[in-house]
N, C-alpha and C positions, 0 to 999 in steps of 0.2 A: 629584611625578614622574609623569608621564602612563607608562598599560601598554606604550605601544610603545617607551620608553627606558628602563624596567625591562628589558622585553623582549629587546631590544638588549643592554643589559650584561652580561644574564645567560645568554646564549646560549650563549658558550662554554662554560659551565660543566655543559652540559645536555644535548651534545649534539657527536660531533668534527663539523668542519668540513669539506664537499665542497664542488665548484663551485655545486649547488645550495642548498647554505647560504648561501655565501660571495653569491648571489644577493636570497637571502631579507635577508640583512641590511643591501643596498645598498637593497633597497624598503621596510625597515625605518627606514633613518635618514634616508631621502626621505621618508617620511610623517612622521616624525617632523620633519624640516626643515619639512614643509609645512603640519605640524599647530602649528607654533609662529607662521610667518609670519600665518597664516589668523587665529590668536591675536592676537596683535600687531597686527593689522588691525582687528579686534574692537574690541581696547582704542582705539585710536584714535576708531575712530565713535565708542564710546561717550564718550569724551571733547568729541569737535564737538559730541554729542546735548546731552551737559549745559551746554557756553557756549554752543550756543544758545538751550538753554531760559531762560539766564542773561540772557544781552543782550537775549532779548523783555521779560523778568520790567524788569531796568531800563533797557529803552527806550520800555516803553510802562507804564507804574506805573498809569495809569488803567485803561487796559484792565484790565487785571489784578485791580484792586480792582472794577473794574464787573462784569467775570466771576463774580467769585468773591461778589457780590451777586446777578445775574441767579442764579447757582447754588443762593445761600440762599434765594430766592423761589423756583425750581421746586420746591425740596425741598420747603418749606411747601405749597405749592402740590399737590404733590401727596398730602403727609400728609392734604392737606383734601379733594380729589376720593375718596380710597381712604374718610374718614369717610362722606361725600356717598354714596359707592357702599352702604357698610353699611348708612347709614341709611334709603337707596330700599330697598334689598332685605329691610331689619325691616317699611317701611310698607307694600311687597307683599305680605307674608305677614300682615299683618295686615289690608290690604284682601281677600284669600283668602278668611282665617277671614268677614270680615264678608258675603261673597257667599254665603257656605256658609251661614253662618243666615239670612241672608236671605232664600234659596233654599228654606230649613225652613220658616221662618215663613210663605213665600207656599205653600206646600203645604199646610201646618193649616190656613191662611185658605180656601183652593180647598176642602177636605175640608167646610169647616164650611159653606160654601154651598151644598155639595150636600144638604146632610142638611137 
């Protein structure tokens, strides 16, 4: 039961009635007419949403299965780029490290020709 036809039924009970109630309850059972229709409209699309997802799925059964393969290959595809990515960015930090003593080493070497 939607608030506004709770609402609605239990009005009387809560409250005597004046022109300005007798008001309130005519925009009450409007919206609530209006909130069932809008409903009802809903359920509809969503019923066309679902036979057309229906009649793509068995009017075109290739597509579908090509999709749903193109799909398993980006997945793979990308599981492999995200490794690809890890593993450039272990070999930069390990080409880092290698410039850093390299950089030592040609320093001892500069050191030792001067002496």
């Amino acid at each position: 039961m939607s608030l506004s036809t709770f609402l609605l039924e239990n009005l009387y009970k809560y409250q005597p009635c004046t022109s300005f109630c007798v008001d309130e309850q005519n925009e009450l059972l409007e919206a609530t007419q209006r909130e069932a229709e809008l409903q009802r409209q809903i359920d509809g699309l969503q019923s066309q949403v679902t036979e057309l997802h229906k009649t793509r799925e068995e009017a075109n059964p290739e597509l579908s299965s090509e999709f749903q393969s193109l799909k398993e290959k980006l997945n793979e595809h990308s599981k492999q780029l995200e490794q690809s990515t890890e593993k450039l960015s272990q070999i930069e930090s390990e080409n880092l490290n290698l410039l850093d003593k390299n950089q030592a080493l040609n320093m001892v070497s500069n050191k030792k020709r001067q002496f």
